[in-house]
N, C-alpha and C positions, 0 to 999 in steps of 0.2 A: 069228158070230151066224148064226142057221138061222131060215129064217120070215121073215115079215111080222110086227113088231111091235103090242104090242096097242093103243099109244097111238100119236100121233104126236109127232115129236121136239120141238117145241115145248110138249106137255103135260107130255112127260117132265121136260123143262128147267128149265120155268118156277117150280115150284116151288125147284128150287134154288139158281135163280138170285136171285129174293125174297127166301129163307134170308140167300142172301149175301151182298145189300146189306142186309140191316137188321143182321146181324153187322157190316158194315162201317161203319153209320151209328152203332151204339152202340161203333163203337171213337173215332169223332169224325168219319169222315169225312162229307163230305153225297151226298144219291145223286148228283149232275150229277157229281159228281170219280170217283165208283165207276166209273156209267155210262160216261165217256169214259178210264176206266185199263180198261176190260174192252174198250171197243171195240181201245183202241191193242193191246191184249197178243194180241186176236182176229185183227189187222190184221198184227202183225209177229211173231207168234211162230209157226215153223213145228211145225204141227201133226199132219204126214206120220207122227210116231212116236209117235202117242197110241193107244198099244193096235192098230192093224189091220194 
């Protein structure tokens, strides 16, 4: 990646992140279970090898 992006990472995110709790909430899940499986997977999942 080259530059200064034009949003900042939370603009970019937030949108997606919305997406995919309300995909998650109309699979059955409720957002507080989505919320704390995104925080754990955030928390323990090494993320060193995500594209950089």
């Amino acid at each position: 990646m080259t530059g200064t992006p034009a949003q900042s990472a939370a603009d970019f995110l937030r949108p997606r992140v919305q997406t995919l709790i309300r995909e998650a909430e109309a699979a059955g899940y409720s957002k507080s279970r989505v919320l704390a499986v995104l925080i754990d997977l955030l928390d323990d999942t090494d993320l060193e090898d995500a594209g950089q």
